[in-house]
Biopython code that builds the backbone (N, CA, C, O; Angstrom):
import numpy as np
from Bio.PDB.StructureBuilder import StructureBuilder

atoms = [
    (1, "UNK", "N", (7.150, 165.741, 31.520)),
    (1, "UNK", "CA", (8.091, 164.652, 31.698)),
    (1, "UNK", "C", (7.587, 163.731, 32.808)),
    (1, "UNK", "O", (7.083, 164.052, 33.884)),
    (2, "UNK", "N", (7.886, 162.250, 32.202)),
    (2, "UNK", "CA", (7.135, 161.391, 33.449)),
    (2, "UNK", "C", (8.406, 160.918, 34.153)),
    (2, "UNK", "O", (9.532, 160.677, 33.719)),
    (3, "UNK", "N", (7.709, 160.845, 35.745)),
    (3, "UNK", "CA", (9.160, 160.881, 36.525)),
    (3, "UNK", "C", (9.749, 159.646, 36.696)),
    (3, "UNK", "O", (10.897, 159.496, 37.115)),
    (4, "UNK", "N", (8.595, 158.281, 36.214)),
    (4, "UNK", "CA", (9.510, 156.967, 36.578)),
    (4, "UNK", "C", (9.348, 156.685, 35.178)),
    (4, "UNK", "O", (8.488, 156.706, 34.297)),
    (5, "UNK", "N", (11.617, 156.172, 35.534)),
    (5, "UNK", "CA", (12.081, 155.010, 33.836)),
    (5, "UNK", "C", (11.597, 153.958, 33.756)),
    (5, "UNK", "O", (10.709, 153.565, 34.513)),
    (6, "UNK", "N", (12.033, 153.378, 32.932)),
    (6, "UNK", "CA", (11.658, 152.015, 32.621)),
    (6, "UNK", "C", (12.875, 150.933, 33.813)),
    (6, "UNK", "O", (12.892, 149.706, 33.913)),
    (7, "UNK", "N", (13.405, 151.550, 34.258)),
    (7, "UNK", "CA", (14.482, 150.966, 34.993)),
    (7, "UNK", "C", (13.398, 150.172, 36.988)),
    (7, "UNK", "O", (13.211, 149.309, 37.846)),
    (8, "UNK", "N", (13.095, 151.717, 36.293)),
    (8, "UNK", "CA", (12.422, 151.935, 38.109)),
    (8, "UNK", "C", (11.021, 151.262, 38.458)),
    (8, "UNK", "O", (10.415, 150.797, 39.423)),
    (9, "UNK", "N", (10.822, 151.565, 36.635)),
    (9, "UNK", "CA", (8.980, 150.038, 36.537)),
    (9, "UNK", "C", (9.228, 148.907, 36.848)),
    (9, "UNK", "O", (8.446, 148.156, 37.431)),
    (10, "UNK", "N", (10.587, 148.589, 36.423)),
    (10, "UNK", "CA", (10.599, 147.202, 36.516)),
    (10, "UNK", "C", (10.661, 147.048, 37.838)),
    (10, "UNK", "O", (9.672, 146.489, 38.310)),
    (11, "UNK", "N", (11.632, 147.408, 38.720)),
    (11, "UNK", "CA", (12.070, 147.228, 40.089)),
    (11, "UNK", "C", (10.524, 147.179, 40.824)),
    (11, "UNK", "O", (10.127, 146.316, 41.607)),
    (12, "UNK", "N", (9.662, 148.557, 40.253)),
    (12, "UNK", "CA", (8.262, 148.263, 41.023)),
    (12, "UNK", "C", (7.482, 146.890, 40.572)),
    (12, "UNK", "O", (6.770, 146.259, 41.352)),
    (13, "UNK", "N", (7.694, 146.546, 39.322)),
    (13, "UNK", "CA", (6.956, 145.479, 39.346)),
    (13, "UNK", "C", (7.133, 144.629, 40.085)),
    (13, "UNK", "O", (6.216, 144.033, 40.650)),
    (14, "UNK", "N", (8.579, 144.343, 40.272)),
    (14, "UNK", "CA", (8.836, 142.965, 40.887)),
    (14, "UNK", "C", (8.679, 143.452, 42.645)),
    (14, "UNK", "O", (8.632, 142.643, 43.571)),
    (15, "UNK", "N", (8.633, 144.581, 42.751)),
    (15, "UNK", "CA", (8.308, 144.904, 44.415)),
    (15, "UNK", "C", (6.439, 144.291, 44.314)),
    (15, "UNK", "O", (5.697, 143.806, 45.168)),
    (16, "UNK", "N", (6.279, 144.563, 43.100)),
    (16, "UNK", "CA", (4.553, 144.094, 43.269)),
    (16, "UNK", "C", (4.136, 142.503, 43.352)),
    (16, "UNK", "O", (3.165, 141.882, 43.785)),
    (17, "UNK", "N", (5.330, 142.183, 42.735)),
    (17, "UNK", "CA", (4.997, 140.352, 42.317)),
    (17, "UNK", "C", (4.988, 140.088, 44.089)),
    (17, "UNK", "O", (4.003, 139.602, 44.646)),
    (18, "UNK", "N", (6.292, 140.510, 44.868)),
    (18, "UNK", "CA", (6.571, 139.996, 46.117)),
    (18, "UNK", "C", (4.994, 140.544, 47.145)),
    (18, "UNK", "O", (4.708, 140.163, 48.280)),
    (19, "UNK", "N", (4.424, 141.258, 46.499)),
    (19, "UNK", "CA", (3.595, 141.749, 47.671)),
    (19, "UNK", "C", (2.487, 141.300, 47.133)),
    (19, "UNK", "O", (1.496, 141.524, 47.827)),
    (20, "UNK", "N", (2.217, 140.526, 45.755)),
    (20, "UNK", "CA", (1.146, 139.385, 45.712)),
    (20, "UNK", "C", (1.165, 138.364, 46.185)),
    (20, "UNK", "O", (0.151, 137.744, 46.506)),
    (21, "UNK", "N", (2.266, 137.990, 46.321)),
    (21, "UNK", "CA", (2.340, 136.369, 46.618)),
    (21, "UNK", "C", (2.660, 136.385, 48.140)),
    (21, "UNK", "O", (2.553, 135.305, 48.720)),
    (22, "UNK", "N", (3.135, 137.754, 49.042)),
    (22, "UNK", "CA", (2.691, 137.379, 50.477)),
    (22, "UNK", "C", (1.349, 137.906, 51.204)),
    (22, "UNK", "O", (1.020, 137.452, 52.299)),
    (23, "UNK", "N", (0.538, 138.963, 50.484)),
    (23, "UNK", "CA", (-0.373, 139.128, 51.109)),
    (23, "UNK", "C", (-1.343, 138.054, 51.525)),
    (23, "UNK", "O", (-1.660, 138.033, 52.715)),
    (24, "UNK", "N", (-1.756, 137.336, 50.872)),
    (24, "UNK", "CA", (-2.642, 136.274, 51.617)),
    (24, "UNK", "C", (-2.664, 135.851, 53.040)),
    (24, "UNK", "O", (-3.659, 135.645, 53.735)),
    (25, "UNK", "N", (-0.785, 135.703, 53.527)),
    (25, "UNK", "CA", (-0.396, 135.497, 54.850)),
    (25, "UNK", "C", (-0.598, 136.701, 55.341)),
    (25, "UNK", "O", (-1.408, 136.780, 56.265)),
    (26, "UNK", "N", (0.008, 137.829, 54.908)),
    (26, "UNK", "CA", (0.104, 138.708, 55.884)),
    (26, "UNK", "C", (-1.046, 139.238, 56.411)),
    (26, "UNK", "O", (-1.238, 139.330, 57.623)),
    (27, "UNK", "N", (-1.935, 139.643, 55.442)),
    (27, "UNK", "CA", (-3.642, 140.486, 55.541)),
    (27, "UNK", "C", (-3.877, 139.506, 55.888)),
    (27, "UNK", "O", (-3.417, 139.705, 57.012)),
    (28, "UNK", "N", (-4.281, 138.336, 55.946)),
    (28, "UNK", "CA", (-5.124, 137.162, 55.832)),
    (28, "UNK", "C", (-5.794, 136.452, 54.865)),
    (28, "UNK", "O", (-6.162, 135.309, 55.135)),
    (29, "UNK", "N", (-6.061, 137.023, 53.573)),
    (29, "UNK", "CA", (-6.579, 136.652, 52.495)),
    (29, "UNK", "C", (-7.143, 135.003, 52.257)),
    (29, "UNK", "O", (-6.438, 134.117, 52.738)),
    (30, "UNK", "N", (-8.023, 134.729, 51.742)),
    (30, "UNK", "CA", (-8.414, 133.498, 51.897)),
    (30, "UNK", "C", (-9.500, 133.354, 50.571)),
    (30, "UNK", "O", (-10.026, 134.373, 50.123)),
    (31, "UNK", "N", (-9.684, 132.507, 50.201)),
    (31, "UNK", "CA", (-10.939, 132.113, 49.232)),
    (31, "UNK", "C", (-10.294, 132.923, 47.807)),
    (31, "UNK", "O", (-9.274, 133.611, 47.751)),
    (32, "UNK", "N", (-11.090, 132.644, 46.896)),
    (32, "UNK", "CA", (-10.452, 133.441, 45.776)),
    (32, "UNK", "C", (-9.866, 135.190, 45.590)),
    (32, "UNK", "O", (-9.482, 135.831, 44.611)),
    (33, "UNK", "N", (-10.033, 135.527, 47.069)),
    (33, "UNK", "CA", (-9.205, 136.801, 46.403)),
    (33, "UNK", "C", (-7.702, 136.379, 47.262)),
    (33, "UNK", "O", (-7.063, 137.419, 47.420)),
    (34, "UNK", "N", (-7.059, 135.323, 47.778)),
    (34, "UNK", "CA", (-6.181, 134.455, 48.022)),
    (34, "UNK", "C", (-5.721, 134.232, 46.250)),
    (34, "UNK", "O", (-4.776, 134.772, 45.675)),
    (35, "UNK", "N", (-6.627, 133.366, 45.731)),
    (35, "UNK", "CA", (-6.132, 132.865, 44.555)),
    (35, "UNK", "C", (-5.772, 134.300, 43.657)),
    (35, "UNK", "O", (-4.843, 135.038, 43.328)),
    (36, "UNK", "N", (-6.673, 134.176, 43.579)),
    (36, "UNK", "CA", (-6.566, 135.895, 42.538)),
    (36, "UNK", "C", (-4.889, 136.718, 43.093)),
    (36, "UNK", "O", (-4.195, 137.304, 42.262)),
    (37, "UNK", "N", (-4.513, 136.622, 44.438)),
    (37, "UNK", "CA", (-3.395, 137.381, 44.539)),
    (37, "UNK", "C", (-2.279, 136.631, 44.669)),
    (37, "UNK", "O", (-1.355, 137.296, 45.137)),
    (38, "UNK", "N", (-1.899, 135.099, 44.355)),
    (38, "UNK", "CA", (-1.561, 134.500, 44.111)),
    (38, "UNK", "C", (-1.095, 134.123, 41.941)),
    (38, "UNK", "O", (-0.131, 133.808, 41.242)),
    (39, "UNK", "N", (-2.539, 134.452, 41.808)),
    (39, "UNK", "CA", (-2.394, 134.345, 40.211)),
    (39, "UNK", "C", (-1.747, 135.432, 40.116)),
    (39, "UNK", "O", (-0.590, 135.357, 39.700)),
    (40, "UNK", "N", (-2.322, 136.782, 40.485)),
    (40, "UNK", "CA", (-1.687, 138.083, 39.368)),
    (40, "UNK", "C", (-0.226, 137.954, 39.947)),
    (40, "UNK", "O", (0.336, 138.513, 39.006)),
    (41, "UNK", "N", (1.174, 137.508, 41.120)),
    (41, "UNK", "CA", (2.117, 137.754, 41.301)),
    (41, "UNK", "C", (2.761, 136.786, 40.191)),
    (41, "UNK", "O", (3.732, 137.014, 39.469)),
    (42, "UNK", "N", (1.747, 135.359, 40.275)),
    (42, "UNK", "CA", (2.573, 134.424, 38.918)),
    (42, "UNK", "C", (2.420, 135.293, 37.862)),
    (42, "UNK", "O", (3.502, 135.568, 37.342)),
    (43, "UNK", "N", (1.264, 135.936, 37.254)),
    (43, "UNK", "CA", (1.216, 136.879, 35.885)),
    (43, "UNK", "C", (2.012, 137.777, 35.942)),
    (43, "UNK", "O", (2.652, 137.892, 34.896)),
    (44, "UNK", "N", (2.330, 138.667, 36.920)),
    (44, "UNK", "CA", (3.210, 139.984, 36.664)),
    (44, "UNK", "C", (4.417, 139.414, 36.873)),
    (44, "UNK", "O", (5.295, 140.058, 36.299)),
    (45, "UNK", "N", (4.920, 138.252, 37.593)),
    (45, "UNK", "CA", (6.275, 137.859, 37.286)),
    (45, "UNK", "C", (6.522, 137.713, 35.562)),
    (45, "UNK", "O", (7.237, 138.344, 34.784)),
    (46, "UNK", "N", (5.746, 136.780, 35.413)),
    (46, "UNK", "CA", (5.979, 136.524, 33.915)),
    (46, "UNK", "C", (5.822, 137.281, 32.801)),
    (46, "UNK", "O", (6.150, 136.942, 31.664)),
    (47, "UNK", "N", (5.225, 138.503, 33.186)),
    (47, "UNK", "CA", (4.764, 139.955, 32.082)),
    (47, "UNK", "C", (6.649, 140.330, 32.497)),
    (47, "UNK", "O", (7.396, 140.374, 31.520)),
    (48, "UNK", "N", (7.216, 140.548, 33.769)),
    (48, "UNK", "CA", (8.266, 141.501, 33.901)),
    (48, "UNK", "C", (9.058, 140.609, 33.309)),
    (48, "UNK", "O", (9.734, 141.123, 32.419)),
    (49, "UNK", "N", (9.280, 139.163, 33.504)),
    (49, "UNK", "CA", (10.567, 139.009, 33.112)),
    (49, "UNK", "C", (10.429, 138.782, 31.735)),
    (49, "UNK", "O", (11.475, 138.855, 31.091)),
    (50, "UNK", "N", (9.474, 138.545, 31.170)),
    (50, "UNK", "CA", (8.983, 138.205, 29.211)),
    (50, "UNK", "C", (9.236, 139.986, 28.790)),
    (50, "UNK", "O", (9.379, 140.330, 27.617)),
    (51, "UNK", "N", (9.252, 140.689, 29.604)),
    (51, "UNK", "CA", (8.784, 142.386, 28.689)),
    (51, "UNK", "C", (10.349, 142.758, 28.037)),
    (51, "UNK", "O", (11.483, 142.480, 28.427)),
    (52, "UNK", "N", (9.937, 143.363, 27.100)),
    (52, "UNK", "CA", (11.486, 144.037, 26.721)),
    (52, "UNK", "C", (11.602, 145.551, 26.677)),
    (52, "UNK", "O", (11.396, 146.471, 25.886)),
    (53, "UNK", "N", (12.205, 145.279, 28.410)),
    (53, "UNK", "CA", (12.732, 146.223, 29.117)),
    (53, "UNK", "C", (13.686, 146.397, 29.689)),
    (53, "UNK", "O", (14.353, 145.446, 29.279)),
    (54, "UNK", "N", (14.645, 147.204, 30.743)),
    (54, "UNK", "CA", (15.606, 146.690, 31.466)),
    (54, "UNK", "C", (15.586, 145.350, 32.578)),
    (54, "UNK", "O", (16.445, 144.572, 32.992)),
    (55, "UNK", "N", (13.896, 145.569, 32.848)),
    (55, "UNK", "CA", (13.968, 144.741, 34.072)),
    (55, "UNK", "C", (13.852, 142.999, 33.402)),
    (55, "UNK", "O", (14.070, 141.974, 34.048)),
    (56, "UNK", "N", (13.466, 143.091, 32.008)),
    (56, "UNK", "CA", (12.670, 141.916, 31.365)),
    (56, "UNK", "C", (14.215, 140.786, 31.169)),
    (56, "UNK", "O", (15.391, 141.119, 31.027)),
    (57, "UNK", "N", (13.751, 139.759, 31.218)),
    (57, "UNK", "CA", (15.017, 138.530, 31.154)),
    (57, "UNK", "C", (14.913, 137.997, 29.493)),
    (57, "UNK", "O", (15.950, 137.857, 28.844)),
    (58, "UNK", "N", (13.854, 137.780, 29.021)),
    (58, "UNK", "CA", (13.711, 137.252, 27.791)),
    (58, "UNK", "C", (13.632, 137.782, 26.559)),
    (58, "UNK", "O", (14.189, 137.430, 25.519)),
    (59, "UNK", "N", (12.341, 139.307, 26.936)),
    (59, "UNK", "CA", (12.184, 140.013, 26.231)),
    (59, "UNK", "C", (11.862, 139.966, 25.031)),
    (59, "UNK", "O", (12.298, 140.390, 23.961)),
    (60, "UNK", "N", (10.925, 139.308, 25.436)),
    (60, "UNK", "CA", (9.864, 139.018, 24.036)),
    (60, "UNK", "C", (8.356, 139.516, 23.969)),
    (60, "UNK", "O", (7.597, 139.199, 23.053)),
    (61, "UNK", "N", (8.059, 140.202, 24.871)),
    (61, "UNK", "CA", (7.000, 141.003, 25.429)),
    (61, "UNK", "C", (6.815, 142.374, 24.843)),
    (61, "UNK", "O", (7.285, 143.095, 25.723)),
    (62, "UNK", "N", (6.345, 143.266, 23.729)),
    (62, "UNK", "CA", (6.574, 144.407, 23.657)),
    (62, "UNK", "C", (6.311, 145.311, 24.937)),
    (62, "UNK", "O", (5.402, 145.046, 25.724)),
    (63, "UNK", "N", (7.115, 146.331, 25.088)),
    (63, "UNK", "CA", (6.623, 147.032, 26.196)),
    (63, "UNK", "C", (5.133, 147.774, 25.981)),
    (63, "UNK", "O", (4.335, 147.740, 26.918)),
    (64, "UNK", "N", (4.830, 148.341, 24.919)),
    (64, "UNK", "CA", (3.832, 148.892, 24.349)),
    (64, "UNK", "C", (2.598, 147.797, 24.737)),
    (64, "UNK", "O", (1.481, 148.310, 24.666)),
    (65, "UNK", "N", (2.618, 146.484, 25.104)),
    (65, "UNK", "CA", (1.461, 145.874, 24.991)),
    (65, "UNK", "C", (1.625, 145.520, 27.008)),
    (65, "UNK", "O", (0.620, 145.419, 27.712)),
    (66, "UNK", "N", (3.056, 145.393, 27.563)),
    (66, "UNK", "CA", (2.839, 145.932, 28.787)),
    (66, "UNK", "C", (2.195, 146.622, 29.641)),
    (66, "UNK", "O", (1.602, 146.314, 30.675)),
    (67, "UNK", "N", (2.438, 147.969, 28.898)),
    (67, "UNK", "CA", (1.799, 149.352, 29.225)),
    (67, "UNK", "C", (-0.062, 149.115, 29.456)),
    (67, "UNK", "O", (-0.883, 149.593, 30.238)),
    (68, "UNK", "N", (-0.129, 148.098, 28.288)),
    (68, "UNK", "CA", (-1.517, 148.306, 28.140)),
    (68, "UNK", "C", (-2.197, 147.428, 28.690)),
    (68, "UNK", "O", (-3.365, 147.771, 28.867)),
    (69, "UNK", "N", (-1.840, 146.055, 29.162)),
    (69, "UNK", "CA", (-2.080, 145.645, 30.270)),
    (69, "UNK", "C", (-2.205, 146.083, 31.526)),
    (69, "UNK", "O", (-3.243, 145.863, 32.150)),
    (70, "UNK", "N", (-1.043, 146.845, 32.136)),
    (70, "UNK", "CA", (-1.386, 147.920, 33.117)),
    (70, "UNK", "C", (-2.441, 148.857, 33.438)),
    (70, "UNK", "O", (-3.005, 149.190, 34.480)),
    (71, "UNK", "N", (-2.521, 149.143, 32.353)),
    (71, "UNK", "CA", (-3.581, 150.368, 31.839)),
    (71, "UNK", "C", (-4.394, 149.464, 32.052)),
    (71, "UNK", "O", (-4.558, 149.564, 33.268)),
    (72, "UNK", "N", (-5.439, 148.099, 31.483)),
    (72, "UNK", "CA", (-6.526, 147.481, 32.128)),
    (72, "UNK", "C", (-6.585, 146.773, 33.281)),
    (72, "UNK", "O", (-7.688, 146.947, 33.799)),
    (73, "UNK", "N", (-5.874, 146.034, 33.931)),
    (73, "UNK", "CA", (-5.405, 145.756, 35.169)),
    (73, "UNK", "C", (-6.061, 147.039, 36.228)),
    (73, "UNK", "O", (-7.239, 147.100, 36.581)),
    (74, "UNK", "N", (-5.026, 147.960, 36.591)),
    (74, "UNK", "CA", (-5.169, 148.487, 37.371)),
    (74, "UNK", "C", (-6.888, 148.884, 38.245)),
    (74, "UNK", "O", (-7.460, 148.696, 39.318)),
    (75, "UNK", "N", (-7.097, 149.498, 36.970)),
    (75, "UNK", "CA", (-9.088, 150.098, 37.175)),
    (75, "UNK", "C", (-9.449, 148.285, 36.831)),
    (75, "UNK", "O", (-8.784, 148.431, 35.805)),
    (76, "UNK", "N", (-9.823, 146.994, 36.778)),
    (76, "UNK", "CA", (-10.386, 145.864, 37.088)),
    (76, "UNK", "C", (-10.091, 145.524, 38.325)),
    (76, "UNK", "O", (-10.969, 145.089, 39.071)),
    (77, "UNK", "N", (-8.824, 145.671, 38.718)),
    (77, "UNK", "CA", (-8.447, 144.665, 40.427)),
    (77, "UNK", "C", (-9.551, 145.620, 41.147)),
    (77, "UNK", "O", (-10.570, 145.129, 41.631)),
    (78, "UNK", "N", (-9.195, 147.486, 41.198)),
    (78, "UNK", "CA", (-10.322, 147.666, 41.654)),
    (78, "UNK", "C", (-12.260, 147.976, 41.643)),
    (78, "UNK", "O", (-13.044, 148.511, 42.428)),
    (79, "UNK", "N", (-12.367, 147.358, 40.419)),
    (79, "UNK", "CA", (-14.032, 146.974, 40.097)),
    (79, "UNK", "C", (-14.171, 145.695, 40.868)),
    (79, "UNK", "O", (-15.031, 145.414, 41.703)),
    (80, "UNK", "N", (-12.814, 144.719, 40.283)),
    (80, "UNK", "CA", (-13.204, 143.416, 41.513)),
    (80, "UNK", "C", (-13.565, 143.461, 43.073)),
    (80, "UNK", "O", (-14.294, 142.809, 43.820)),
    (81, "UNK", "N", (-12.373, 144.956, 43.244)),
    (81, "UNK", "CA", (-12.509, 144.762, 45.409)),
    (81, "UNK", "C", (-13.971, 144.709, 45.452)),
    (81, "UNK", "O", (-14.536, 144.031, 46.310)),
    (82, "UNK", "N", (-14.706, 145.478, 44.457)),
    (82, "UNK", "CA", (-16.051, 145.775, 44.958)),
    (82, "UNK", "C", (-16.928, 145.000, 45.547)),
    (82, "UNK", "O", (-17.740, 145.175, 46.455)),
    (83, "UNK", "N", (-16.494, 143.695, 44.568)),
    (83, "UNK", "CA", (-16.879, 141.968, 44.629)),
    (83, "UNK", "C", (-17.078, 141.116, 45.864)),
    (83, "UNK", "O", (-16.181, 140.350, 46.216)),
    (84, "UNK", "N", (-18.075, 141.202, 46.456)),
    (84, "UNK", "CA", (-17.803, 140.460, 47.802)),
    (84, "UNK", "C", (-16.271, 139.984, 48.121)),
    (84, "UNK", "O", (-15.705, 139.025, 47.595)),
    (85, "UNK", "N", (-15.867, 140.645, 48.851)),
    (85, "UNK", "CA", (-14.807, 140.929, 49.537)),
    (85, "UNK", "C", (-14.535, 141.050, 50.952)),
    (85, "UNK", "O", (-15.471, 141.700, 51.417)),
    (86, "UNK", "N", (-13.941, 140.830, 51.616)),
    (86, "UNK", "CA", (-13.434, 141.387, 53.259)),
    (86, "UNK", "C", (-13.082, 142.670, 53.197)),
    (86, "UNK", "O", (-12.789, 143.167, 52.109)),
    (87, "UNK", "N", (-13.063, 143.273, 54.159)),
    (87, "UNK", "CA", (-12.913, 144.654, 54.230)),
    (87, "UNK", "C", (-11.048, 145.045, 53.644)),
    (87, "UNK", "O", (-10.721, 145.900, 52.821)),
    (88, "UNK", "N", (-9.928, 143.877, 54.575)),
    (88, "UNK", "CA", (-8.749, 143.588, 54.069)),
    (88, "UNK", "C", (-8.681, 143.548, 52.749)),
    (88, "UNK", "O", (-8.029, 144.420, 52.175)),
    (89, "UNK", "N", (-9.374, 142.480, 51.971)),
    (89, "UNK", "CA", (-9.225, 142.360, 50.652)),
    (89, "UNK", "C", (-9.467, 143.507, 49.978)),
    (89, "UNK", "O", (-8.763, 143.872, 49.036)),
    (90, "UNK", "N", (-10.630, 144.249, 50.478)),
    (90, "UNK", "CA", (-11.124, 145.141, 49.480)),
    (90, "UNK", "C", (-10.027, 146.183, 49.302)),
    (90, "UNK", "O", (-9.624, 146.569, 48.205)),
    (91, "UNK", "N", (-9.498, 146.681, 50.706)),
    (91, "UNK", "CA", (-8.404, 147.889, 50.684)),
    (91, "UNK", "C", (-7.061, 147.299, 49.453)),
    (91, "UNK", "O", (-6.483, 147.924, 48.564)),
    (92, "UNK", "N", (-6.929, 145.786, 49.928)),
    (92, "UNK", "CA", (-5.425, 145.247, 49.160)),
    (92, "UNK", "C", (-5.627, 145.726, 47.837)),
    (92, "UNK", "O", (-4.943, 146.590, 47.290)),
    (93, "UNK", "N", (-6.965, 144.899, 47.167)),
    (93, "UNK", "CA", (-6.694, 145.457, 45.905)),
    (93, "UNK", "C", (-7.305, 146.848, 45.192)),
    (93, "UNK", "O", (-7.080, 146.947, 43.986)),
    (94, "UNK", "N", (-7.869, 147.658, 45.673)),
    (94, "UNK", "CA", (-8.080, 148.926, 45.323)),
    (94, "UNK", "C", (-6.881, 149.546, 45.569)),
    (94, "UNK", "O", (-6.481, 150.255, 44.646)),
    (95, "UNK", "N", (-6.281, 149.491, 46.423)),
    (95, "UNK", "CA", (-4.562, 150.110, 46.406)),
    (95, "UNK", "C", (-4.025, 149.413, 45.281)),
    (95, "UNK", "O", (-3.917, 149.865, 44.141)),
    (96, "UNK", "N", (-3.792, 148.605, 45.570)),
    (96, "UNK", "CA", (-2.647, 147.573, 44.406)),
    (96, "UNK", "C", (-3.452, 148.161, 42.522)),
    (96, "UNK", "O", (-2.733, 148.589, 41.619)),
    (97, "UNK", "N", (-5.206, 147.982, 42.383)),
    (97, "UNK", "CA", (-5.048, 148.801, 41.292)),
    (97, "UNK", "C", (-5.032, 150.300, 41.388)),
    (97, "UNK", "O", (-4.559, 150.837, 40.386)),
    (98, "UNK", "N", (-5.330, 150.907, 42.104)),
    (98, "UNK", "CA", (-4.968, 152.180, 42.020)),
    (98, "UNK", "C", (-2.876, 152.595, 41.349)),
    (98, "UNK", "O", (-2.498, 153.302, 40.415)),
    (99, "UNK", "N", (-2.036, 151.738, 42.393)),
    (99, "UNK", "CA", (-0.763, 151.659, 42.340)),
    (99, "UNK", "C", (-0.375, 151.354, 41.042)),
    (99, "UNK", "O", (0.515, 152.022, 40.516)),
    (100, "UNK", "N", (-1.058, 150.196, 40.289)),
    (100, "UNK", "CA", (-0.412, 150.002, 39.424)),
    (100, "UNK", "C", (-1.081, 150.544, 37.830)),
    (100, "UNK", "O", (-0.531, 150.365, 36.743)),
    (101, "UNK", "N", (-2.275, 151.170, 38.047)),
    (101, "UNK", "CA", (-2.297, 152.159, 37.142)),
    (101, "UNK", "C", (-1.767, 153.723, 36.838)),
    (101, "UNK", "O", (-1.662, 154.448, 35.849)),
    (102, "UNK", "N", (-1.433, 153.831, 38.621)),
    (102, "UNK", "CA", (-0.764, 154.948, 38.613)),
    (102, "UNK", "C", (1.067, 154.984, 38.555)),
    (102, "UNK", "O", (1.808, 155.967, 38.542)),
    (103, "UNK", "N", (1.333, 153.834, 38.536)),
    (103, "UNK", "CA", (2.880, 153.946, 37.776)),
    (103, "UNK", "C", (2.809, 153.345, 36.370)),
    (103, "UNK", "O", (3.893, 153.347, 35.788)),
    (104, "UNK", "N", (1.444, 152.669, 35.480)),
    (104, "UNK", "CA", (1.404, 153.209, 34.089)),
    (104, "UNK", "C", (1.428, 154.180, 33.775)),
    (104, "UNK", "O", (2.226, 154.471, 32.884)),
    (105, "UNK", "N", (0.368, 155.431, 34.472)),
    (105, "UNK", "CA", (0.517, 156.704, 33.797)),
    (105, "UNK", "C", (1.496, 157.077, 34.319)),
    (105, "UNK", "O", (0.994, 158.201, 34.294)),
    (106, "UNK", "N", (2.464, 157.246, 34.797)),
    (106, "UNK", "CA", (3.550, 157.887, 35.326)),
    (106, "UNK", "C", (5.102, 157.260, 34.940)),
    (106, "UNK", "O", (6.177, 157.609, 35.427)),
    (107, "UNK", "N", (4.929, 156.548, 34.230)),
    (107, "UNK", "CA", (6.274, 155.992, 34.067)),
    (107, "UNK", "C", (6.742, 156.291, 32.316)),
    (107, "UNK", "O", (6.149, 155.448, 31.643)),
    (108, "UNK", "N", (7.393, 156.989, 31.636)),
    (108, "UNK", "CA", (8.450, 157.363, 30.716)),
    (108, "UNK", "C", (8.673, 156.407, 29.695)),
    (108, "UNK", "O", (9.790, 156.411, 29.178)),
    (109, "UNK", "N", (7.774, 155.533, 29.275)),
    (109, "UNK", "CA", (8.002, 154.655, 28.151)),
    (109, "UNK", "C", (8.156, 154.706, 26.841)),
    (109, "UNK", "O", (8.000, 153.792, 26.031)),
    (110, "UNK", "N", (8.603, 156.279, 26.579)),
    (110, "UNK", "CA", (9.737, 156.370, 25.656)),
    (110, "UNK", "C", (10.597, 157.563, 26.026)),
    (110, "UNK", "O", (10.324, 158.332, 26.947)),
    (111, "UNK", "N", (11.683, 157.660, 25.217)),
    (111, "UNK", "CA", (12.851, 158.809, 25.721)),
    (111, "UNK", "C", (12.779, 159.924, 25.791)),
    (111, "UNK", "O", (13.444, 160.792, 26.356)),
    (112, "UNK", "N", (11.193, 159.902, 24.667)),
    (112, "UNK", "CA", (11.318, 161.325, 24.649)),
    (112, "UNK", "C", (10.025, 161.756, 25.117)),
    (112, "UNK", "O", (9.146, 160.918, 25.317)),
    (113, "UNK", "N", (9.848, 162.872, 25.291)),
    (113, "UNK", "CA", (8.309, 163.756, 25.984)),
    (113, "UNK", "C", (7.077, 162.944, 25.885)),
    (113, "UNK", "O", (6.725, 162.667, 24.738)),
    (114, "UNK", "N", (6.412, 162.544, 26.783)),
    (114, "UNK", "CA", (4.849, 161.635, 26.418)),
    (114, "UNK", "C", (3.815, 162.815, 26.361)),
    (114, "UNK", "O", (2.628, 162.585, 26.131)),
]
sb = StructureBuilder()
sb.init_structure("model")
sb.init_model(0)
sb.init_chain("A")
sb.init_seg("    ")
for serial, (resi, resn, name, xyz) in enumerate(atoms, 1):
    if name == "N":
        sb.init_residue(resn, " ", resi, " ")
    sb.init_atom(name, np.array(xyz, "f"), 0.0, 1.0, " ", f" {name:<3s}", serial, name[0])
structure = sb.get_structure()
């Protein structure tokens, strides 16, 4: 049994959108991995609120193609840190994909046993 709902993905997503779009200030971020964490909070806003889920507003997104975005996301943000990077940058997004592949595999996206 996976321990996070679909209730609790969403809430993380949107805890993730907010912590794309301030890291730049906070770490310092600058040059395109600035942009880059700027783009993915506009993309994962618009994946959460398009998905049809609890957290989704429109819901025109299958969750199934969610999932699988996640699933490539996560392992790319961190092939990118690898990418000439700051030492800041590099940690932001090797956490952030580590995080968000690890509440794909961990999150319950259907009712019954995965």
């Amino acid at each position: 049994m996976k321990p996070i709902s679909l209730a609790v993905h969403g809430a993380i997503d949107y805890l993730a959108v907010v912590i794309f779009a301030v890291a730049p200030a906070v770490i310092g971020l600058s040059g395109w991995p600035a942009a880059l964490s700027y783009a993915l909070a506009g993309i994962h806003l618009l994946m959460t609120l398009l998905t049809d889920f609890p957290a989704g507003v429109i819901k025109v997104i299958p969750i199934a193609l969610h999932q699988w975005v996640e699933r490539i996301v996560g392992p790319v943000l961190v092939i990118l840190a690898l990418v000439s990077m700051t030492e800041a940058a590099r940690a932001f997004f090797v956490a952030m994909g580590v995080i968000i592949f690890a509440v794909e595999r961990l999150t319950a996206y259907r009712s019954t046993t995965d």
